[in-house]
C-alpha positions as CSV (number, residue, x, y, z in Angstrom):
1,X,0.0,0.0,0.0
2,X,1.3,3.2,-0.9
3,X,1.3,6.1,2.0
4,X,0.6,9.5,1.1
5,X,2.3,12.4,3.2
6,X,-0.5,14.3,3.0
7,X,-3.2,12.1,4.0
8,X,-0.9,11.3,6.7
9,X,-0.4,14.9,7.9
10,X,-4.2,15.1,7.7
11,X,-4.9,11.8,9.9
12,X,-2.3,13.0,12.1
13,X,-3.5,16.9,13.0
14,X,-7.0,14.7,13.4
15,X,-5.4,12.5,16.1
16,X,-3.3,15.9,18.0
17,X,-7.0,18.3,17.8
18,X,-8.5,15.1,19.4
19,X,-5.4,14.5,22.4
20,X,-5.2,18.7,22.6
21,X,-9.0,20.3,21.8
22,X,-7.3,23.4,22.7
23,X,-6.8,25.7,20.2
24,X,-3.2,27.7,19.7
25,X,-3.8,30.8,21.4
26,X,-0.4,32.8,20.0
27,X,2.3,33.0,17.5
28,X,4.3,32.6,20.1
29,X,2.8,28.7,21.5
30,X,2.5,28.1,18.1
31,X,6.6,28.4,17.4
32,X,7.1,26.8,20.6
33,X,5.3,23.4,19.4
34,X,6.8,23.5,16.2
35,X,10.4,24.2,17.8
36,X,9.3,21.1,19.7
37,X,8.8,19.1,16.6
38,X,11.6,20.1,14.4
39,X,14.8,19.2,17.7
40,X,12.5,15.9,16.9
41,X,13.6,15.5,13.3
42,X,16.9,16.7,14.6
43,X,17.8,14.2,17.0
44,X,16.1,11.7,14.2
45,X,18.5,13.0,11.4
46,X,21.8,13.2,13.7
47,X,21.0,9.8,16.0
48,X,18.7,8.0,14.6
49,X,18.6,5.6,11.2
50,X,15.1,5.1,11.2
51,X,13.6,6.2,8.3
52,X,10.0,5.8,9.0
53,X,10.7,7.5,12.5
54,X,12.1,10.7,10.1
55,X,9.2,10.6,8.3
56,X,6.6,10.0,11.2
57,X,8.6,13.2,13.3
58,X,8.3,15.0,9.6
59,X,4.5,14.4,9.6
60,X,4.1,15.7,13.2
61,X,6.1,19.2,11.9
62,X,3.3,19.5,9.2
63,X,0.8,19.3,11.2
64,X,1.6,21.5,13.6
65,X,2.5,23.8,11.0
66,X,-0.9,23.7,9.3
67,X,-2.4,23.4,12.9
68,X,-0.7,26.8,13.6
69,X,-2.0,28.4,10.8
70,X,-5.7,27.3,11.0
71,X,-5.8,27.7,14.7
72,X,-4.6,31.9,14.2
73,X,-6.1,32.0,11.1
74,X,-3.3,32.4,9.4
């Protein structure tokens, strides 16, 4: 079966609005969650050799990138 980035990113913003109902309240949260994300890929890139890992931390920054900008509007 072939996975498709963007219906991943999609299923995955799904499952965070569904942990975290809350929206974003600033640009300022908002940096701080994807700051979060992106030292994920980070340590993935520079420690890790798990692809699918990379890719699963590279979902989670589009989310919360497309997260941020729906939740301020954006």
């Amino acid at each position: 079966m072939i996975r498709h980035f963007a219906s991943d990113v999609y299923l995955e913003l799904k499952r965070a609005r569904a942990k975290h109902p809350r929206p974003m309240n600033s640009a300022h949260e908002g940096y701080a969650v994807l700051l979060e994300e992106v030292d994920e890929v980070k340590q993935e890139v520079f420690h890790g050799s798990d692809r699918t890992k990379l890719r699963d931390e590279l979902i989670q920054v589009a989310a919360m990138a497309q997260r941020m900008a729906e939740d301020l509007n954006l």
